[in-house]
C-alpha positions as CSV (number, residue, x, y, z in Angstrom):
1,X,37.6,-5.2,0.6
2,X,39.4,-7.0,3.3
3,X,40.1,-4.9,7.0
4,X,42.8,-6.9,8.4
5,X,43.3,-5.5,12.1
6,X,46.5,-7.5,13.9
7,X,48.4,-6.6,17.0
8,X,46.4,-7.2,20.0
9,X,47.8,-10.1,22.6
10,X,47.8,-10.0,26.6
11,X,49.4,-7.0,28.4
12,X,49.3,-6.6,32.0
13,X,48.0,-3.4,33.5
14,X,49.7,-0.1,32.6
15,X,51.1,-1.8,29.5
16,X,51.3,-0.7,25.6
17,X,50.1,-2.5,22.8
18,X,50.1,-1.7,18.9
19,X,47.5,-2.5,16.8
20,X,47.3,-2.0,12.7
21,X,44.3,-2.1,10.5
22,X,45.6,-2.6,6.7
23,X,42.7,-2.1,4.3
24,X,42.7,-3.7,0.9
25,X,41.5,-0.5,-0.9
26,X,42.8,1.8,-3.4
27,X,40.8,4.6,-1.9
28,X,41.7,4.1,1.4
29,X,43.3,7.6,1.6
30,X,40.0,9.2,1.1
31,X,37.8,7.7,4.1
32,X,38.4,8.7,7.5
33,X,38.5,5.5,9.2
34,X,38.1,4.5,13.2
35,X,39.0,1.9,15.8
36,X,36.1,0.5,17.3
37,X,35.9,-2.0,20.1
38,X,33.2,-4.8,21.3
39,X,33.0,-6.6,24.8
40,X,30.8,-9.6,24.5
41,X,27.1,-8.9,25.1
42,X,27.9,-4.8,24.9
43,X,27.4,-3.0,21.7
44,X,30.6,-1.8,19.4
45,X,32.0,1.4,20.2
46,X,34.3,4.1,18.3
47,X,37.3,4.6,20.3
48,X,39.1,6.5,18.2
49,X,38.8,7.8,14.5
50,X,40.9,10.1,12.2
51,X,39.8,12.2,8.8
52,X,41.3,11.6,5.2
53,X,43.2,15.2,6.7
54,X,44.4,13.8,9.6
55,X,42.6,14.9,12.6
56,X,41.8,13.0,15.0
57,X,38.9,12.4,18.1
58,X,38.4,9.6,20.9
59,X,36.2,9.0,23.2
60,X,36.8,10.3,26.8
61,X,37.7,6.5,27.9
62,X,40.8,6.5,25.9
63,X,41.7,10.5,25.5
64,X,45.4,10.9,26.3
65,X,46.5,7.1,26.4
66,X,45.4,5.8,23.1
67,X,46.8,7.8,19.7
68,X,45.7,6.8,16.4
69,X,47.5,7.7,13.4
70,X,47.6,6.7,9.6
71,X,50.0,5.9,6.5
72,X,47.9,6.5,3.6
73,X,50.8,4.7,1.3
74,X,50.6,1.6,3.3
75,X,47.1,1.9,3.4
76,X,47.1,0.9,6.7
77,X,46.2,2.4,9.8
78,X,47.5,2.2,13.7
79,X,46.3,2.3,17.4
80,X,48.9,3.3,19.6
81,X,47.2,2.0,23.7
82,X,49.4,3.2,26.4
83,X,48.5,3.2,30.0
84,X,46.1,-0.2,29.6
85,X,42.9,-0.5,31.9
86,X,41.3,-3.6,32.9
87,X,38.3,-2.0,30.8
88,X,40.2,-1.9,27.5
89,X,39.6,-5.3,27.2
90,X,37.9,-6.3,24.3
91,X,38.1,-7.4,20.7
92,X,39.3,-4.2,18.3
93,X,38.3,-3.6,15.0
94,X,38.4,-1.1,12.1
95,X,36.4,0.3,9.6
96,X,35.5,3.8,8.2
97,X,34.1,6.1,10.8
98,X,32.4,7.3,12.7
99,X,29.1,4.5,11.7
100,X,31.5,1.6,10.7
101,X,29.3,1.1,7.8
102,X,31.5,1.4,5.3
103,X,32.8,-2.0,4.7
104,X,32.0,-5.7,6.1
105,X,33.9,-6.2,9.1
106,X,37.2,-7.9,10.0
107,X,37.6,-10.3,12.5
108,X,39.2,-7.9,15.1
109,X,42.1,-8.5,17.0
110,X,41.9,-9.8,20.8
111,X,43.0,-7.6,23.6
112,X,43.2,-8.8,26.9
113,X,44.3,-6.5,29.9
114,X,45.2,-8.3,33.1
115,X,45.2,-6.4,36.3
């Protein structure tokens, strides 16, 4: 199983980006699956995640700027960032949620916030 997260790029402060994780999987409608995000020498964190039905959590960094949504037929999933901190730098990845443990990891896609 490949998880192929593209998207990411330099933004300044206040920006939008889009990010898309497509997932090589012909069950990927059943797994709830969740953006994670790693900072050099910090541990990887879920930032947002979203169930097979749809509903969705975040953590309280991103609540309200980031929205994460899902096209089961495309098997591919999305990370709307809005309103981009400084902070939200990092490298973004998918996988299921909320342990990541579901599949081997991508290589992530780079985001870099400028203030």
């Amino acid at each position: 199983v490949q998880l192929q997260a593209s998207g990411g790029g330099l933004v300044q402060a206040g920006g939008s980006l889009r990010l898309s994780c497509t997932a090589s999987l012909s069950i990927f409608s059943l797994n709830a699956w969740g953006w994670f995000r790693q900072d050099p020498g910090k541990q990887r964190e879920l930032v947002a995640q979203i169930t097979s039905g749809g509903a969705t959590n975040y953590a309280d960094s991103v609540k309200g700027r980031f929205t994460i949504s899902r096209d089961n037929a495309k098997r591919t999933m999305y990370l709307q960032m809005n309103s981009l901190k400084p902070e939200d730098t990092a490298v973004y990845y998918c996988n299921t949620a909320p342990r990541g443990t579901g599949y081997k990891w991508g290589q992530g896609t780079l985001v870099t916030v400028s203030s």
